[in-house]
Structure formats: structure tokens, C-alpha cells
Phi, psi and omega in degrees: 000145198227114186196116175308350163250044187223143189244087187334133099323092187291316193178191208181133194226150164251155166285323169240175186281344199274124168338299194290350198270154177288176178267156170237014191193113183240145199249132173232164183285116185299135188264123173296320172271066210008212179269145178270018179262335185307281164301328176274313198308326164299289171333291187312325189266350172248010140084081208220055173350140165264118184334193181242004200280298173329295185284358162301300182295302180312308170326298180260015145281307171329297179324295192274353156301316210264349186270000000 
């Protein structure tokens, strides 16, 4: 699936061979602007509000990933 509010998964790699086992390693499309686990996590340590516009966009950049 190809969508500007999707981040591609290329592939996934594990230590074993067993159906069940987890991945340790997921290879994904680097995002120019980084991650939004990233953009909060900054915000947070720099003790920083997120506009209401921001968090507007985000929102309904999600939205329309998940439609």
C-alpha cells in the first residue's frame, strides 16, 4: 500500500527460523521529517507545547492513513 501518510515497510528480519519468533530488525522508509515518536519525544525534553494547527495536521494526517 502507497499512501503520503504511510511509512513503507521494506522487509523484516528475525533470529530464527520458528514461525512465532519476533522480528529484531524492521527495515523501513526513511521520513525526512523523522518520526512522530521522535517530534513528541523532543518537544517533551525541551519542555515545548505543540501548536493546536500542529496537532491538527497530525491528527488528520493519521486519519486519512487509516481511511
Amino acid at each position: 500500500m502507497r499512501h503520503p501518510c504511510i511509512c513503507t515497510i521494506f522487509g523484516m528480519t528475525t533470529t530464527a527460523d520458528a514461525p512465532d519468533s519476533q522480528p529484531n530488525a524492521i527495515v523501513m522508509e526513511l521520513l525526512r521529517s523523522g518520526s512522530l515518536s521522535n517530534l513528541l519525544r523532543r518537544a517533551r525534553l525541551a519542555d515545548v507545547a505543540l501548536g493546536a494547527g500542529l496537532l491538527c495536521r497530525i491528527a488528520l494526517e493519521a486519519a486519512s492513513g487509516i481511511t
